[in-house]
Structures are given as structure tokens and as C-alpha cells.
N, C-alpha and C positions, 0 to 999 in steps of 0.2 A: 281734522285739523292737526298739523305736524307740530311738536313742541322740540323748541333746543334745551339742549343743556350743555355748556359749555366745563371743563376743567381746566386742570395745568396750570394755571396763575400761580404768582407767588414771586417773590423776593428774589433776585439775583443781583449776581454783582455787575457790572461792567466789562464786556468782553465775553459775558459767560451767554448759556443757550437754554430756552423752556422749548416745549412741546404743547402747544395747544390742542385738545380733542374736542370737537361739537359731535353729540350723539344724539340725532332725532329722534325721536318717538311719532309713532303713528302709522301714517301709510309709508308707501312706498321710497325708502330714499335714495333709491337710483334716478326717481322722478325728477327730484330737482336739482335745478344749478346751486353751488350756495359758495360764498361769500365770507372774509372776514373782514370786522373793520375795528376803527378803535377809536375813541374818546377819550381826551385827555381836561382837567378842569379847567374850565372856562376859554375852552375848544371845538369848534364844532365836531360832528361824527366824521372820519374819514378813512377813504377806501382803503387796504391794506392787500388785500386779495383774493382771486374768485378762481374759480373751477367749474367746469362745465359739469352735468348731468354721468357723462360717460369717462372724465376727469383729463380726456385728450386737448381742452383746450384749456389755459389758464393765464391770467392776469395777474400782473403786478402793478401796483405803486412805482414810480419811478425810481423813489428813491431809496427801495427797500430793496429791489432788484440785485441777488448776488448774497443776500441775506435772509429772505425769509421765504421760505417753499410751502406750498398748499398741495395735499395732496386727500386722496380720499382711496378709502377701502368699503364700494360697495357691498362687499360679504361683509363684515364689520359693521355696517350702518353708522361708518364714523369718518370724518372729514378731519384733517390733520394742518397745524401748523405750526411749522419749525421755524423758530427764530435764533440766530445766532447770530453771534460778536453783537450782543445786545448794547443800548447804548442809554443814556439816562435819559434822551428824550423820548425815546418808545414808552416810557411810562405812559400809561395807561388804559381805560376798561376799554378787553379783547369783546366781539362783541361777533356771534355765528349768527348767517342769515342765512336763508331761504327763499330762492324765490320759483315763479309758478314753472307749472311743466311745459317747455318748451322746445324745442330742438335741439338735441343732444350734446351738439358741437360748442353752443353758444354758453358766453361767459359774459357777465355784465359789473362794471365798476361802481353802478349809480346805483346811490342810496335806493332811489324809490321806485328802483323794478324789485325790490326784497319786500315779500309778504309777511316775514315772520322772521321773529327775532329774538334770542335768545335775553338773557339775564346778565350775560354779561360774569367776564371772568378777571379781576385784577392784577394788572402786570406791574411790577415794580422795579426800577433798575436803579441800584445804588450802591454806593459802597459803606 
């Protein structure tokens, strides 16, 4: 069973940029596709963006596209998300998924093809 742990959260201002890291534990994480998303309070969870297994295919949010980049360092066993020209409605919990092993190329936006899901990292933007 793979476990996340998500970092990088934390307080910025408006305009400025974090880095998010999920770092699996367990088997294999070249295996899976994985995903971030994000919840905001009294929001439901929503897609942010996904990467493929071999990290050639990748998904965005429409309206994050141009701002926020997924990318992933198999040797590192760490999947990456840079967000910049942050804005105050991105507030909220960054959230790594995981989903099953699947065809390399494939990248998925839907909450419930993700098997496993992190703890969740809080994002804040304010001034």
C-alpha cells in the first residue's frame, strides 16, 4: 500500500509562487499516475492536475493552465507542483493522489479513478 506525504504549503502573498512535493512511500512510484487537487472550505474537492506514470502526459484545470505545472522526478520518487502568480482564491488544501497502475501514457482528471490520497498540504494566499 503506497502512502503520500504531501509539503510545500504555507502562506504567501498575491502574485508570489510555492512548490508543492508528494513523496510516496512504498512500492513502486513509477507505477502510478498521480494527481493534485485542492479543497477549499465549504468547496467541494477539485481537479488541479495529473501526470502520467512516465510523466509524458499531463493535465490541467482550465483555468489554472499557464500557472501551475505538474511535473514528477521518478529517480526522486517525488511529484512536483509549481504554482505561480498565486492568487487569493487558490487558497486551499493541496491534496497528492495516486491512482492504480495503468498504461503509462494515461492521465486522469476524476476524483475516483485515485486510490490513495494524501493528508493534504495548506495553501494560503494573502496579503
Amino acid at each position: 500500500q503506497v502512502q503520500l506525504v504531501e509539503s510545500g504549503g504555507g502562506l504567501v502573498q498575491p502574485g508570489g509562487s510555492l512548490r508543492l512535493s508528494c513523496a510516496p512511500s512504498g512500492r513502486t512510484f513509477s507505477s502510478y499516475p498521480m494527481g493534485w487537487f485542492r479543497q477549499a472550505p465549504g468547496h467541494e474537492r477539485e481537479f488541479v492536475a495529473a501526470i502520467s506514470r512516465g510523466g509524458g502526459n499531463t493535465l490541467y484545470a482550465d483555468s489554472l493552465k499557464g500557472r501551475f505545472t505538474i511535473s514528477r522526478d521518478n529517480a526522486k520518487n517525488t511529484v512536483y507542483l509549481q504554482m505561480n502568480t498565486l492568487k487569493p482564491e487558490d487558497t486551499a488544501d493541496y491534496y497528492c493522489a495516486a491512482g492504480p497502475t495503468v498504461r503509462s501514457d494515461y492521465a486522469s482528471s476524476r476524483v475516483r479513478f485515485y486510490d490513495t490520497w494524501g493528508q493534504g498540504t495548506q495553501v494560503t494566499v494573502s496579503s
